[in-house]
C-alpha positions in Angstrom: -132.8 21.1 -186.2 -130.0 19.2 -184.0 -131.4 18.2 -180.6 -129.4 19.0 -177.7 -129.4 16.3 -175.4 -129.7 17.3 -171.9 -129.5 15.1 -168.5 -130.8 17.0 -165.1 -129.6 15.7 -161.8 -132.1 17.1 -159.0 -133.1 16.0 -156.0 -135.8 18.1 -155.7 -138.3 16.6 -157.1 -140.8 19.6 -157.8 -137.8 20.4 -159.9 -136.9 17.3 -161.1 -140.8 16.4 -162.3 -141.2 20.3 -163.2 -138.1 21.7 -165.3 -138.3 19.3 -167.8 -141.8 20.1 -168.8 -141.7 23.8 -169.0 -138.6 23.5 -171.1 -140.4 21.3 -173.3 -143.5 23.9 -173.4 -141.0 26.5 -174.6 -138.7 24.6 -176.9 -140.6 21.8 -177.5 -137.5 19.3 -179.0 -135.3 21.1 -179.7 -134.0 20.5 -176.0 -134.8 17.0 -174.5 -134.3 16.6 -171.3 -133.4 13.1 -169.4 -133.8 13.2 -165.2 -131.9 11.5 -162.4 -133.3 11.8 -159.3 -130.0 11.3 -157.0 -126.4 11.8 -157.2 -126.1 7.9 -156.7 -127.8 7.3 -160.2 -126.6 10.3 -161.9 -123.3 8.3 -162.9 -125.0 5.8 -164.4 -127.3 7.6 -166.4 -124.4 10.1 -167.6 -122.3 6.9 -169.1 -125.2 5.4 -170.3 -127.0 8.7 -172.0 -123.8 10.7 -172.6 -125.4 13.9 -173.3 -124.4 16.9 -174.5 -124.8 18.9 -171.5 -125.5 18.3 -167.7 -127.8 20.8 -165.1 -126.2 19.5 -161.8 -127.7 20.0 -158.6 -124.9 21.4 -156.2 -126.6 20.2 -152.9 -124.2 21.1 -150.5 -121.1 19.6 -152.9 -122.1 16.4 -153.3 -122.8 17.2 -157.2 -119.2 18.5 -157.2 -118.2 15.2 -156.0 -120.3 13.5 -159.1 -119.1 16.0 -161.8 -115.3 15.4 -161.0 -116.1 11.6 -161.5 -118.0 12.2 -164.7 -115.8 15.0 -166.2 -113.1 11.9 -165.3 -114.1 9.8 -167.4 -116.1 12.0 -170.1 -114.1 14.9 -170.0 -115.9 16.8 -173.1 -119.1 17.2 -171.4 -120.3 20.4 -170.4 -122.0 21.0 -167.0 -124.4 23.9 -165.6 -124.4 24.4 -161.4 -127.5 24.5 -160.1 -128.1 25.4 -156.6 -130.4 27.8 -154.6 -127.7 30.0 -153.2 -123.8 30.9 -153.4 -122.3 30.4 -150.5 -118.7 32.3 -151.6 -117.5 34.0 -154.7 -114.1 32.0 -154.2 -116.6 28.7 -155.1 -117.7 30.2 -157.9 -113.6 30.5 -159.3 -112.9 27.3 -158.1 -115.5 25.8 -160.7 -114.7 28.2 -163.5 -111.2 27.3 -162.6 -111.7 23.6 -162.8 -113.2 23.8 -166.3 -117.2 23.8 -165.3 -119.1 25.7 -167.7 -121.1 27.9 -165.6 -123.6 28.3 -162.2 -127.4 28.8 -162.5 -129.3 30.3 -159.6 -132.3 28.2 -158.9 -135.1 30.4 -159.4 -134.4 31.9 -162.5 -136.7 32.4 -165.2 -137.1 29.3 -167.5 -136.0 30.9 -170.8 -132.8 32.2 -169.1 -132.2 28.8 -168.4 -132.9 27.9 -172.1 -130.6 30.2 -173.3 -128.0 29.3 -170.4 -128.0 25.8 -172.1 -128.2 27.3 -176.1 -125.4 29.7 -174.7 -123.0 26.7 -173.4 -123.6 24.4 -175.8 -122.8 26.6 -179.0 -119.9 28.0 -177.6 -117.2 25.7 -177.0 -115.4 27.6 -174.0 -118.3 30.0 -172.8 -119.0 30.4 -169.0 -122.7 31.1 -168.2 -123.3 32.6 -165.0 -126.6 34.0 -163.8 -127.3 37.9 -163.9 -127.7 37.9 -160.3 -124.1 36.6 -159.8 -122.8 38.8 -162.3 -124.2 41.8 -160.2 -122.4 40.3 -157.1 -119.3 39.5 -159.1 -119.7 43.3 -160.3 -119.8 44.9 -156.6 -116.6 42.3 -155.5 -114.4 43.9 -158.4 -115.9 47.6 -157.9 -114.7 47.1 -154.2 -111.0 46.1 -155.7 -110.2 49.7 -157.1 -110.5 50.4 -153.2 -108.1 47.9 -151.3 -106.9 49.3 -148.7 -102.9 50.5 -147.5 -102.8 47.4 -145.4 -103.6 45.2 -148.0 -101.6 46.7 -150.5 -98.7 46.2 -148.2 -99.5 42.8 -147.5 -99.8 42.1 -151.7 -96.5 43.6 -152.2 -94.7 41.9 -148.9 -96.1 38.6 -150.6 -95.0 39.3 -154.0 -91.6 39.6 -152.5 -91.8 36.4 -151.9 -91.8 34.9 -154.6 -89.1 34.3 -157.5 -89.4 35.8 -160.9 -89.6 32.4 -162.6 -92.9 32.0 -159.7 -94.4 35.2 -160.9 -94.5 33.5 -164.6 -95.6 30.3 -164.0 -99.0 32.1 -161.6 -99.8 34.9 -164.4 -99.8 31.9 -167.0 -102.0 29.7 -164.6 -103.9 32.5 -163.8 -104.7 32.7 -167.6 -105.9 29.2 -167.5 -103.0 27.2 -168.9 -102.3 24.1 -167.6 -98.8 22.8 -166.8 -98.1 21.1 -169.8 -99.3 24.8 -171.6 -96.4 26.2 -168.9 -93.9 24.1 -169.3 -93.7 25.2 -173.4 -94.1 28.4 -173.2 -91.5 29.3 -170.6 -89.8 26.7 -172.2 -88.8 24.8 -168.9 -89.7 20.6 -168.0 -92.6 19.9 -167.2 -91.6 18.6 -163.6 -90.0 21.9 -163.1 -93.4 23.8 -163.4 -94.5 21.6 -161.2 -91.7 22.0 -158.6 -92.6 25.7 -159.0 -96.4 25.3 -158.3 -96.1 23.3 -155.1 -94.0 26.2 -154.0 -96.5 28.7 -155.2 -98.9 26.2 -153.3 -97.0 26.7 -149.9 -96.5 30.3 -149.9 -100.3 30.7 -150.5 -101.6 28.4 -148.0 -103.3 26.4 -150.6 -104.5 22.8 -150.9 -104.5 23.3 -155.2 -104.4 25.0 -158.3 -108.1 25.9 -158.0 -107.4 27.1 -154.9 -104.5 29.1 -155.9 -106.4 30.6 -158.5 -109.3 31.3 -156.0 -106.8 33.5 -153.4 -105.2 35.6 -156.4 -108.1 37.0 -157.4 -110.0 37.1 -154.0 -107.2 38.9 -152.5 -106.1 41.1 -155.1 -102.8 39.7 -156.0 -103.8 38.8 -159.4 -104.2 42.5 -160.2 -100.7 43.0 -158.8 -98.5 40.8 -161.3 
């Protein structure tokens, strides 16, 4: 059986001491896990370990601020949120949206953890996400079928905003391409899909794609293209 190699950043350290061991109990090797006990040696250990997958402590976004540098320079790696609470479904997009592979509720039983990790790493572009925020993520969309007059008017006066070529280059990002992605199959430079995000950016009131992404679906106006 292949070993998934597994590297936990927590700076809890009941959970740092405590994970590893009841996922051994349960799996026994088939899932080995390595601990770093702060953000500050988390790099280090990710270079030097390179494992398969990595359960990063959120902490208040300083693990976001880790994961961007690691994902820089080992972009393949997969990586599991942890964190206590979710402050915002809009977060939660900008994570999916920037490629992380899914947010664990701290708390959760240890074998949906296991299979959180058996999940992600098997599947090459799956997104785990813990029951509890699929409920929440349930009740956010079940209140979409009721938006109300006001912001329907508000969708459609924004629509109106933008050009037809716009409307192409958000439902493709919106579908997770990248520029590059864009840029062939609208069959238009590269440079010109950027030109046409920046404007998308502007109209939006939004500091990046992430964000970008984050407002269309928060505010209904991915439903509306």
């Amino acid at each position: 059986m292949l070993k998934t190699k597994v590297l936990l950043i927590e700076t809890d350290p009941a959970i740092a001491l405590g994970l590893p061991e009841l996922i051994h109990q349960k799996v026994q090797s088939e899932i080995v896990v390595d601990v770093s006990t702060n953000h500050e040696d988390g790099l280090s250990k990710a270079l030097s370990l390179k494992p398969d997958l990595i359960l990063m402590d959120l902490n208040h976004g300083k693990g976001l601020t880790l994961a961007e540098q690691i994902k820089n320079v080992l972009p393949e790696i997969k990586i599991l949120f942890l964190s206590a609470t979710l402050s915002n479904q809009q977060d939660l997009i900008c994570l999916i949206a920037d490629g992380y592979n899914g947010f664990c509720l701290k708390g959760m039983e240890v074998d949906e953890l296991i299979e959180a990790i058996r999940v992600t790493q098997k599947n090459e572009d799956s997104i785990y996400l813990d029951a509890r925020i699929v409920s929440d993520l349930r009740k956010q969309i079940s209140r979409l079928k009721y938006v109300t007059d006001e912001t329907n008017e508000e969708i459609t006066h924004l629509l109106a905003e933008f050009t037809t070529r716009q409307k192409d280059v958000l439902k493709l990002l919106l579908q997770g391409k990248d520029e590059t992605e864009i840029s062939k199959l609208l069959e238009i430079s590269y440079y010109t899909v950027r030109s046409h995000l920046n404007a998308i950016r502007n109209k939006l009131v939004a500091k990046s794609k992430s964000e970008v992404i984050a407002k269309c679906w928060s505010m209904g106006l991915a439903y509306a293209l």
